[in-house]
N, C-alpha and C positions, 0 to 999 in steps of 0.2 A: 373264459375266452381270453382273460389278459393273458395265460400262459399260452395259448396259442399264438398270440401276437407277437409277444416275447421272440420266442423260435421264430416267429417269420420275419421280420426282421435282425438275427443275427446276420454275421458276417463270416463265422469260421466254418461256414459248413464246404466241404469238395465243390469245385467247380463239375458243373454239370450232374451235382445231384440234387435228388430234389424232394428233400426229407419234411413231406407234408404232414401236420397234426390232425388227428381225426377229432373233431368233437367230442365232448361227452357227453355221454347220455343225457346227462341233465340239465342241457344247457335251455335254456328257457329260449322258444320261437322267435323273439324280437329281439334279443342279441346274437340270432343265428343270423337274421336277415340284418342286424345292421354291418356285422364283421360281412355279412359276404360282399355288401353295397360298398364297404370299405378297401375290399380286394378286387370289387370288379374296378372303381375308379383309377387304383394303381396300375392296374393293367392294362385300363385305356389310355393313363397320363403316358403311355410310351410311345404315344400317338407324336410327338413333337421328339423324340428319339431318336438319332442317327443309329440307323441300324444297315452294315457293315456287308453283312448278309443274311440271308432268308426274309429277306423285303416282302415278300411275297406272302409266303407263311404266318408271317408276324402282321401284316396289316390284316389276312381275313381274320387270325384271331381276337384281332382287335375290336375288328367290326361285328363279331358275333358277341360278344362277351359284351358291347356298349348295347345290343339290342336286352341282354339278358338284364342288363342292368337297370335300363326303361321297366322292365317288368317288375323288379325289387324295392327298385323306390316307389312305383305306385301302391305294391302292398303297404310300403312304409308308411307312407302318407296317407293311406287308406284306415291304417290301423287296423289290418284286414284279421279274424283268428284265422292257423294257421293248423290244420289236423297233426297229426302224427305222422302218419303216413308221408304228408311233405316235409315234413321236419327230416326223415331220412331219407329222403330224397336231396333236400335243402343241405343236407351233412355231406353226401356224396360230392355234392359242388363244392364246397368250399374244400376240400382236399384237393379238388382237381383245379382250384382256383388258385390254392396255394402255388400250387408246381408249377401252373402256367406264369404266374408273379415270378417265381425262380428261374423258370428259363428265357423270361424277357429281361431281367435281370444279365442273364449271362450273355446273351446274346448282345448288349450294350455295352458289357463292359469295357472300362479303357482299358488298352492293352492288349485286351483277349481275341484283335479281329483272324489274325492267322488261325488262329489253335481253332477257331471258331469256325474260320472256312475248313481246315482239314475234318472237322468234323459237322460233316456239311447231312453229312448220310445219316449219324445218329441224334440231329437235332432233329433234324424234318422227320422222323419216327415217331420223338419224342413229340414234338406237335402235333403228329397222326394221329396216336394213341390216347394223345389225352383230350384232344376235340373229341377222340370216338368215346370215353369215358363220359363229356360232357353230356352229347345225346343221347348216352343209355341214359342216363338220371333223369334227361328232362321229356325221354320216353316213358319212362314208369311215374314220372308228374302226375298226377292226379289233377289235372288242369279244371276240371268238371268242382270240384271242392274248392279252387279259389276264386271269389267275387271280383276277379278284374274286367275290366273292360274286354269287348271282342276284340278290337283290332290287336289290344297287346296279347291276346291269347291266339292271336292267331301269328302274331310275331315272335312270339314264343315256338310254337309249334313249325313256321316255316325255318327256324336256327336249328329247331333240333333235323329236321329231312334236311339242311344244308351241310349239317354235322357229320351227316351219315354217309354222306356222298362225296362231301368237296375231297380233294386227294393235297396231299401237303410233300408235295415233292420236293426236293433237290430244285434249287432256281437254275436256270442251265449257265449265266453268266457265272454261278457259284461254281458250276460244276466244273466251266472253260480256264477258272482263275484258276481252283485246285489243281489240274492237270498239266498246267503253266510250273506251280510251283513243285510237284513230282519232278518235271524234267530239269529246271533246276538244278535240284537237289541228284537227279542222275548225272547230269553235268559235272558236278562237285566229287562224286564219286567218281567219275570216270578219271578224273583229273584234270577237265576243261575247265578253263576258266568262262562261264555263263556270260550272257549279252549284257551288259547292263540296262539296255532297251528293255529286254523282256522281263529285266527285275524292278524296274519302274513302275510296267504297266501296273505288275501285282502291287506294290506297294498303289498305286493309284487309285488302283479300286478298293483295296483296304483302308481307304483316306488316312492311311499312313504318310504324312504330310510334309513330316518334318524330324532333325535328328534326336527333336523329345519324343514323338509319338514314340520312333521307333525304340527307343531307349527304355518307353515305357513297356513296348513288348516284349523287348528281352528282357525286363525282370519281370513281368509275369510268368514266361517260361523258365527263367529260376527259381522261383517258386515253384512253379509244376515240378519239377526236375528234383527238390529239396522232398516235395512232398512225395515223391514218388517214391524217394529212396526211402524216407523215414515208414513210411509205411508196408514195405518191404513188400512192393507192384514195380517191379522194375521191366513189366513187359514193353510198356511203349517209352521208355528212357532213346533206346537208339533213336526214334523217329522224334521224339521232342529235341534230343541232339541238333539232327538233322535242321530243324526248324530254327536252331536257337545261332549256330554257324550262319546259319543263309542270313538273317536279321544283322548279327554282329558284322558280317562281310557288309550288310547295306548300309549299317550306321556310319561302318567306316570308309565305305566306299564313294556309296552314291550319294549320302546327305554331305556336300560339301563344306557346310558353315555350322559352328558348333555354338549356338547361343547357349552360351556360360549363364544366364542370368535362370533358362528354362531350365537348362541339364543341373545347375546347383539345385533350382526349385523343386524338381521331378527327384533327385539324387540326392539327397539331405541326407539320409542313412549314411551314404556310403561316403560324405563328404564328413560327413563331425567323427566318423572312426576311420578315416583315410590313413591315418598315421596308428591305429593304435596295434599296439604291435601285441597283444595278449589275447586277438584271434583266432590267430595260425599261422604256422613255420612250416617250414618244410618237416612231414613227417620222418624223415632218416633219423631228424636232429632227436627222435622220441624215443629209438630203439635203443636199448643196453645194449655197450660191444660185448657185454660177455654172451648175452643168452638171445641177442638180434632180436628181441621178443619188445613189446611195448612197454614201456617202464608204466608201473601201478604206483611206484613209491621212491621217485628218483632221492640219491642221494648225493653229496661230493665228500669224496677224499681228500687226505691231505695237498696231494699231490694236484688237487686241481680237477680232476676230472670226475665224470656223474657215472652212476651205474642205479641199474635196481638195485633197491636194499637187500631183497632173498638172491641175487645174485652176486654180490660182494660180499655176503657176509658166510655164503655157500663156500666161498673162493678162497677167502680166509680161514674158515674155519677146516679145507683140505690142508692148512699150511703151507699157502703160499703167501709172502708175508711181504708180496712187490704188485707196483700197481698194473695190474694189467694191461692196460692200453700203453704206458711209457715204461714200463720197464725200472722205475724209480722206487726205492723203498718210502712208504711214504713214514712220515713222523710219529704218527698214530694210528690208530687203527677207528678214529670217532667219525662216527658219517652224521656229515648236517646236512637236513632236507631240504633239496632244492625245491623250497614251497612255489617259487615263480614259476619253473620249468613245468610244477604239476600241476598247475591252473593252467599253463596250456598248453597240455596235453590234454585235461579233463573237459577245458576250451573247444578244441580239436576234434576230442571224441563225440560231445553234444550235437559239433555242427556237421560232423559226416554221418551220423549215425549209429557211432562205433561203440560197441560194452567193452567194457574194460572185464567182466567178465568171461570172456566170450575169448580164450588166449589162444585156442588154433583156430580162430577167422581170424586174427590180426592183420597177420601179414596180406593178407586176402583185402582187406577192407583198405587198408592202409594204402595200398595199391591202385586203390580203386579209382582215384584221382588222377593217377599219374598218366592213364590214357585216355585217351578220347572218347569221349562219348558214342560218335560212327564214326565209319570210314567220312561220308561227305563232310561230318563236322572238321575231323581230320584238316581232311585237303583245303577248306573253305579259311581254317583258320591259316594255311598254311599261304594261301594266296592274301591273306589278309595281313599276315607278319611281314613280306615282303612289302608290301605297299607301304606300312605303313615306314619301312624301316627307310625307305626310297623317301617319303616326304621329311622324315627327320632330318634328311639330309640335304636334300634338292628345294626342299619347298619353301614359300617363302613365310614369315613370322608367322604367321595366323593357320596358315597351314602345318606348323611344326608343333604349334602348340595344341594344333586339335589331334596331331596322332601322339600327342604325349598324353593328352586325355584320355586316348582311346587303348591306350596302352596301360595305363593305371588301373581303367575299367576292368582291361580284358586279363591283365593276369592276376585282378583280384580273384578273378572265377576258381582256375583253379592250375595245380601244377604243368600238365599240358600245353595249356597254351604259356605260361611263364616259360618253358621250353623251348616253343617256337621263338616267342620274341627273343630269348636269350639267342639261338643259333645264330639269326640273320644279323646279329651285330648289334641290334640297338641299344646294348649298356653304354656303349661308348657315346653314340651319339647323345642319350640323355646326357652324360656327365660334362659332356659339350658345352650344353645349353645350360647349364648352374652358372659358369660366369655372365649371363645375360644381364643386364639391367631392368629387363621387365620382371615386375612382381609376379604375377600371375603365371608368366611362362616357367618362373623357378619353382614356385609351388607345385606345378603341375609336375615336371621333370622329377625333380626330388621325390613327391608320392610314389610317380613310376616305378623309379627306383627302388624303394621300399618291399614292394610289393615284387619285383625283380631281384630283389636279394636275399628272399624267402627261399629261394633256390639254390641250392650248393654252384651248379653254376654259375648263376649270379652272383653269390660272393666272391668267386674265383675270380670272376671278367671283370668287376669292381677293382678288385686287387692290382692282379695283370695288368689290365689299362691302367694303370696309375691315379684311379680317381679317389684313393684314400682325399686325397690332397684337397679337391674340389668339394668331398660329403665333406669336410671339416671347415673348410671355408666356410660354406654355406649353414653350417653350426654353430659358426663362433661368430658369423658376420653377414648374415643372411638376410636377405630385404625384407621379412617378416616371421613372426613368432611361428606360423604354421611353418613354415620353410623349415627353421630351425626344428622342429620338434619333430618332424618329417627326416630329418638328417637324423637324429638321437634315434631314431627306429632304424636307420642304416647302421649306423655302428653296432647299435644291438645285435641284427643278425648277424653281422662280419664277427663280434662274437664270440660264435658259436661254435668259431673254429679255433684251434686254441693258440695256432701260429698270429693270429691276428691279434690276439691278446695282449701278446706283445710287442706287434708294432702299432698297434692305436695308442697302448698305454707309455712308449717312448717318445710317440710325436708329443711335443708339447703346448700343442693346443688343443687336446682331445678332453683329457679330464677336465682341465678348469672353465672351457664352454660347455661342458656334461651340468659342471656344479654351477654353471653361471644358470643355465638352464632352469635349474631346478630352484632358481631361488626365482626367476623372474618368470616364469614360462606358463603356461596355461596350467588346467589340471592335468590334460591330455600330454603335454609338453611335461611338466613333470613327471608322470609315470613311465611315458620313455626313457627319461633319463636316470630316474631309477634306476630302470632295468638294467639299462645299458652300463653304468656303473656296477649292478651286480654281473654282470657279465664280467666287464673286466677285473672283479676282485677275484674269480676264479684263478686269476695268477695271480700267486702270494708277491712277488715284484713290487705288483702294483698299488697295494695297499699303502703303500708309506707315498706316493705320489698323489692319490684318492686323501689321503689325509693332509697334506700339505695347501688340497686346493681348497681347504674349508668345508668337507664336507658334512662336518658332524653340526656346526650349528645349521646348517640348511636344511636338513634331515629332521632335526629337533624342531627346526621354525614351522615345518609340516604337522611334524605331529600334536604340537598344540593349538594348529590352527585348521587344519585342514575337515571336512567333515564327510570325506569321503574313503571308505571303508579299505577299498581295495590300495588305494594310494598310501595311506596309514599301515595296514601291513606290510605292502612291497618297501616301506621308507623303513619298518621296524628287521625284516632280514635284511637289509643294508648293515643297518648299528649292527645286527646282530653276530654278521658275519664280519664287521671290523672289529669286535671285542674280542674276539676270539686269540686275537694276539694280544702282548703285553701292551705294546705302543697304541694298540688301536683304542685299550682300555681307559688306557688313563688321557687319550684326547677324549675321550666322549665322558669320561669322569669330569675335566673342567669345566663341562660345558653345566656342571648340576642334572643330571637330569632326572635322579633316581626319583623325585615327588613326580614328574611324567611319566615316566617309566611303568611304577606303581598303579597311579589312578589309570593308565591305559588298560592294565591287567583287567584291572575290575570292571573296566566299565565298556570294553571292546568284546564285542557279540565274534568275529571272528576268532574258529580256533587255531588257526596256523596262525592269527596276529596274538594272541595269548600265548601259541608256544614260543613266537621268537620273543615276546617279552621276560618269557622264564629264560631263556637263553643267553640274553644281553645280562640280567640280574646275575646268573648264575658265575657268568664270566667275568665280571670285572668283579665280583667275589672272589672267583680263583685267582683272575691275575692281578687285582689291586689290593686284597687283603683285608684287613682287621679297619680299614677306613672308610671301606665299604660297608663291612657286616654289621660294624657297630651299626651305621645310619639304618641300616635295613631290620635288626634285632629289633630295634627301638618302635616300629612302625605296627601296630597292633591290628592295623587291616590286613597286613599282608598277610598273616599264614593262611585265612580262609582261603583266599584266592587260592592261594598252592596246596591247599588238600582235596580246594575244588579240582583242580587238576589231576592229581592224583588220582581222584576215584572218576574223571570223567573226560582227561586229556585225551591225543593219540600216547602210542607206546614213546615215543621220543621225549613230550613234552612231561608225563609222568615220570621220566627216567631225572630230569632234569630236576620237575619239580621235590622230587625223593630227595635229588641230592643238596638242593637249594635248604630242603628244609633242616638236614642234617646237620647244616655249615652252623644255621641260626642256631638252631637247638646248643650246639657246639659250646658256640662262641656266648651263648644265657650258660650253662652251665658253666665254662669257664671263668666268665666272670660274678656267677655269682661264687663259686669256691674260690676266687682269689678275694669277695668282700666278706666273707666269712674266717676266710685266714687269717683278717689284716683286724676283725673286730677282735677274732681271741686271743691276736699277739698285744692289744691295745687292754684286753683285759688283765691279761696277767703282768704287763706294765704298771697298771693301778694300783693290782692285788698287792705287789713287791714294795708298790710306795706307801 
C-alpha cells in the first residue's frame, strides 16, 4: 500500500486526470481498511475548502463519503475479520476514493477556478459517474458478513440508494458565470472592447480578488498551454488562448494596484531569470542565411558572421571563397562554434517543443509563436497594448510602473504580443522612464525592455529612438545591480545585429561597464555580460577595445572562482575567441593562466567548456610559440585529457585536440634531438682532448 500512496499523492499527474491505483491482490484486510479510512478523511478535510465551483456536488460528496467513513472506522475499532468477498468490494472503493481525493484536489486548486468553471460539464460527469461507481460496490457489499451495528448498516445502505439517485448537475450559478465569460470572449472576437462591469462579476464569483489571484491563473493556463503543446493535444490551445487574453486584459485592466511584495512572492520564477538572456531570442536570430533552416551546429567566420556548419562548409567547398551574407573575403576558411548561440537555440527548442531532428517542421514550429493563439486572444491583447501604452505615458508613478510590469510579463509569453507592445510605441516610453530616480520603476522598465528587444523590432525602435544612450546609462550607472544586468541583456540582443556591433563597441562606455559588470555583478549579472561581450567580439574591431578594458583578468578571476558550470564555459569561449588573435594571445598569456587553463580541462564535466579550453591552449600555442609549448610539453597530465578528446570530443574539439597534441609531440622530439646533438658534439670534444 505504500506504493499506492506514493502515486496518490504525486503532484505531476494531468489536471483533471485521475490515475487511480488498484490494490493488490494481496494486500491484507486491515491495511485495505486503514488506507481507505485515510482517503475517506482527506476527502472530507475539504470540507473547510473554498471551492470556486460545483459547491453543490462537492459538499453531497462529501457528506456521503463522511457517512462511509463512520462505517470503516467502526470495523477498525471493532477489529472486525473482513471475508474476501469484501476485500473486493473494499478494493473497488478505494480506486473510486482515489479519483474522487483527485478531483477535490482540482476542483480547489489555486489558480485553476476559470479552466475549472469552463469545464463545469465534464467535472459534474466526472462526479456522477464515480458516486454511481461508489454505489455499485457498496451494492454488491455483502453487508449480512460484517458484524457492525444496525444503524450504521442501515447508513451504509441508505448512501448507497442516495448514490443511485442523487443527480450531480452543472450548479446553474456555474452555468450563468460560464455563459458570461463565452460572451466575453465573443466580444473580444468581434473586436468590442467587453464591459468591465461584466468582467468583474466573473472575476467575483471566481473569488478572483486581487492582481496575485489573477496572475496566479494565468500561469496556470501557461502551463496548460505548455503542456498542451508538448504533448502534442493541441485541440483545445485556441479556447485556453482565449481564456488566457481575457485574464491578461483583467490583470491589466481591471486590478488597479500591483502589490509588488505578492506578484514578486507569486512570480519568483519569473523574477530571478527576468534578465537571463540564455532562454529565448527571437527565433530569426536561429536561422542560417544560407539554408533559412534552424542552425543544429552554428558556426562563425572570419568575417564575423554565424552560419550552420553543413551550410558553410557546403558553400565553400562549391568554391565560393566570400562570405555570404557581406560579400567580404574572409581570412580563413576556420569556423569556431558558436557554443552560446547553440545553448539557445537548444534553449529554445526544449521550451517550444521543437526537435532539432524534425528539419521540415522547422520552419512550421518556429512560427508557431509568432501568432496568436485565437482571434479573441488577438484582439484582447490588442486592447490591452493600447491601454497600457496610454498609462505609460498619461498615468501617474505607480500607475506607470505597474504597466511596465505588465508589460515585462506579457511579452515574456511570447513573440505576438512582444509585437503589439512594440507597434503601439511603448519602447520609447519605457526608455523614458530609465532616467527615473525610483529604483524599482528602473528595474521594471529595463526587464521590459529586455524582453522587448528579443524582437527584431524592438532592437530597431531601441536604435531609432536614440535609447542606445539611456540602456548604457543604466549599465554603467544604474540604481542597482539588477538594473544593470537587466541593461547587459539589452545590449546582448541589440547584438545580434551586426550594425550594432559597431556602434555599442564605439560608444565608450559600453565595454568597460560590460567588464565593470562582470567583475562586480551577480552570477546572473555576470553571464549577461559574458554574452554580450561575446557578441560584440563578433566584430574583429572590437577585440583590441574588449582588451584594453581589462577583460582577460576578470574572465580568469571567474574561472578560478566561480562554481557554476554554465558561467565557466561561456567565460572559457570569451578567452577562447580573444586568442585567436595574436594580441589577444599574449594579453591572456600575462595573465599566467595556462596551470587554470589545464586543471579546468580535466576537471570540467562540460564538453563545449573542454572544447574551448583545447581551443585557447591550441591558440596561444600557435600565436605565442615555443613559450607556450615548452610550459605545456612539460606538464605530464595534459596529454590524457587531449586523447580524452580525441576519441570522445565533438568533431571540432578532436580537430583541435590532434593538432594540440602534434605541436607537443613536436616540440619533445625537437628538443630532445637538439639534447642529443649537443651530448655527441661534447663527446667528441673529450674524445679530441
Amino acid at each position: 500500500m505504500n506504493t499506492v500512496n506514493h502515486k496518490l499523492n504525486q503532484r505531476d499527474r494531468r489536471f483533471l486526470s485521475l490515475p487511480a491505483v488498484h490494490p493488490c491482490e494481496g494486500v491484507s484486510p486491515a491495511t485495505l481498511v486503514t488506507s481507505l479510512i485515510t482517503l475517506s478523511q482527506k476527502i472530507c478535510s475539504f470540507q473547510s475548502k473554498l471551492f470556486p465551483i460545483q459547491r453543490r456536488n462537492a459538499r453531497e460528496t462529501i457528506r456521503q463519503i463522511g457517512i462511509i467513513l463512520i462505517f470503516l472506522e467502526e470495523i477498525r475499532e471493532r477489529g472486525l475479520m473482513i471475508p474476501d468477498s469484501v476485500v473486493l468490494c473494499f478494493s473497488e472503493l478505494h480506486v473510486c476514493f482515489q479519483k474522487l481525493h483527485f478531483l477535490m484536489e482540482d476542483c480547489t486548486r489555486d489558480g485553476a477556478s476559470l479552466w475549472m468553471l469552463m469545464k463545469s460539464q465534464l467535472v459534474a460527469a466526472q462526479f456522477r459517474q464515480l458516486i454511481r461507481s461508489v454505489a455499485t460496490a457498496l451494492d454488491v457489499l455483502p453487508l449480512h458478513l460484517i458484524e457492525v451495528c444496525g444503524e450504521v448498516k442501515e447508513l451504509v445502505e441508505l448512501v448507497a440508494k442516495q448514490a443511485r439517485k442523487v443527480k450531480f448537475e452543472v450548479d446553474p450559478d456555474d452555468e450563468r458565470t460560464s455563459k458570461m465569460v463565452h460572451f466575453v470572449l465573443s466580444q473580444f472576437e468581434r473586436g468590442t472592447e467587453p464591459d468591465s462591469n461584466t468582467m468583474q462579476q466573473i472575476l467575483d464569483y471566481l473569488e478572483i480578488k486581487s492582481w496575485a489571484d489573477c496572475n496566479q491563473e494565468i500561469r496556470f493556463l501557461e502551463d496548460e498551454i505548455s503542456f498542451q503543446c508538448s504533448d502534442c493535444d493541441e485541440r483545445e490551445l485556441p479556447f485556453l488562448s482565449d481564456l488566457l487574453g481575457f485574464l491578461n486584459y483583467c490583470r491589466g485592466v481591471i486590478f488597479k494596484t500591483l502589490d509588488l511584495s505578492i506578484g514578486n512572492a507569486t512570480d519568483q520564477s519569473e523574477g530571478r531569470c527576468s534578465t537571463e538572456i540564455h532562454t529565448c531570442i527571437n527565433p530569426e536570430d536561429f536561422r542560417c542565411p544560407i539554408s533559412l533552416e534552424l542552425m543544429t551546429d552554428p558556426v562563425t567566420v572570419s568575417t564575423g558572421q554565424t552560419y550552420d556548419r553543413a551550410s558553410i562548409q557546403k558553400w565553400f567547398k562549391a568554391g565560393n571563397m566570400i562570405c555570404p551574407k557581406t560579400g567580404e573575403k574572409p581570412t580563413s576558411t576556420d569556423l569556431v562554434p558558436n557554443t552560446t548561440l547553440k545553448n539557445l537555440i537548444q534553449q529554445f527548442c526544449a521550451d517550444n517543443g521543437i526537435s532539432l531532428t524534425k528539419s521540415g517542421n522547422q520552419s512550421r514550429d518556429i512560427s508557431r509563436t509568432i501568432v496568436p493563439g485565437s482571434p479573441a486572444a488577438a484582439q484582447a491583447m490588442q486592447f490591452l497594448s493600447w491601454f497600457l501604452a496610454r498609462r505609460l505615458v498619461f498615468g501617474t508613478s505607480e500607475q506607470q510602473n505597474k504597466a511596465a510590469y505588465e508589460i515585462r510579463l506579457l511579452a515574456r509569453s511570447n513573440i505576438f504580443n512582444r509585437a503589439c507592445l512594440i507597434q503601439v510605441g511603448t519602447v520609447s516610453s519605457l526608455l523614458n522612464l530609465l532616467s527615473t530616480d525610483d529604483k524599482s520603476m528602473q528595474e521594471t522598465a529595463i526587464a521590459a525592455l529586455v524582453k522587448l528587444a528579443k524582437h527584431n523590432d524592438g532592437k530597431e525602435m531601441i536604435i531609432e529612438s536614440g535609447g542606445l544612450t539611456q540602456v548604457l546609462i543604466v549599465l554603467e550607472s544604474g540604481l542597482s545591480l539588477e538594473a544593470r544586468q537587466s541593461a547587459a541583456a539589452v545590449v546582448f540582443y541589440l547584438c545580434s545585429v551586426k550594425e550594432n556591433r559597431k556602434l555599442i563597441g564605439e560608444n565608450p562606455k559600453a565595454i568597460p561597464a560590460l567588464v565593470e559588470l562582470l567583475k562586480e555583478g551577480t552570477t546572473l549579472g555576470k553571464k549577461n555580460a559574458v554574452v554580450a561581450l561575446f557578441g560584440l567580439l563578433l566584430l574583429p574591431k572590437n577585440h583590441q577595445r574588449v582588451l584594453a578594458a581589462g577583460i582577460v583578468p576578470a574572465l580568469l578571476d571567474i574561472l578560478a572562482t566561480s562554481e557554476k558550470a554554465d558561467l565557466v564555459t561561456d567565460s572559457l569561449a570569451v578567452l577562447a575567441a580573444l586568442a585567436e588573435n595574436v594580441e589577444g594571445a599574449y594579453a591572456i598569456l600575462q595573465a599566467s593562466p595556462l596551470p587554470l587553463i589545464v586543471g579546468i580541462l580535466q576537471t570540467l564535466t562540460s564538453r563545449a567548456g573542454k572544447e574551448h579550453c583545447v581551443s585557447i591552449l591550441h591558440s596561444l600555442c600557435v600565436n605565442v610559440g615555443a613559450e607556450v609549448v615548452g610550459v605545456l610539453a612539460k606538464d605530464p597530465s595534459l596529454m590524457p585529457s587531449l586523447y580524452s578528446l580525441v576519441t570522445d570530443g565533438t568533431s571540432h574539439a578532436t580537430k583541435k585536440a590532434r593538432s594540440l597534441i602534434k605541436i607537443l609531440l613536436e616540440f619533445n622530439q625537437a628538443t630532445s634531438s637538439r639534447f642529443m646533438g649537443s651530448s655527441v658534439a661534447q663527446e667528441r670534444s673529450l674524445h679530441v682532448w
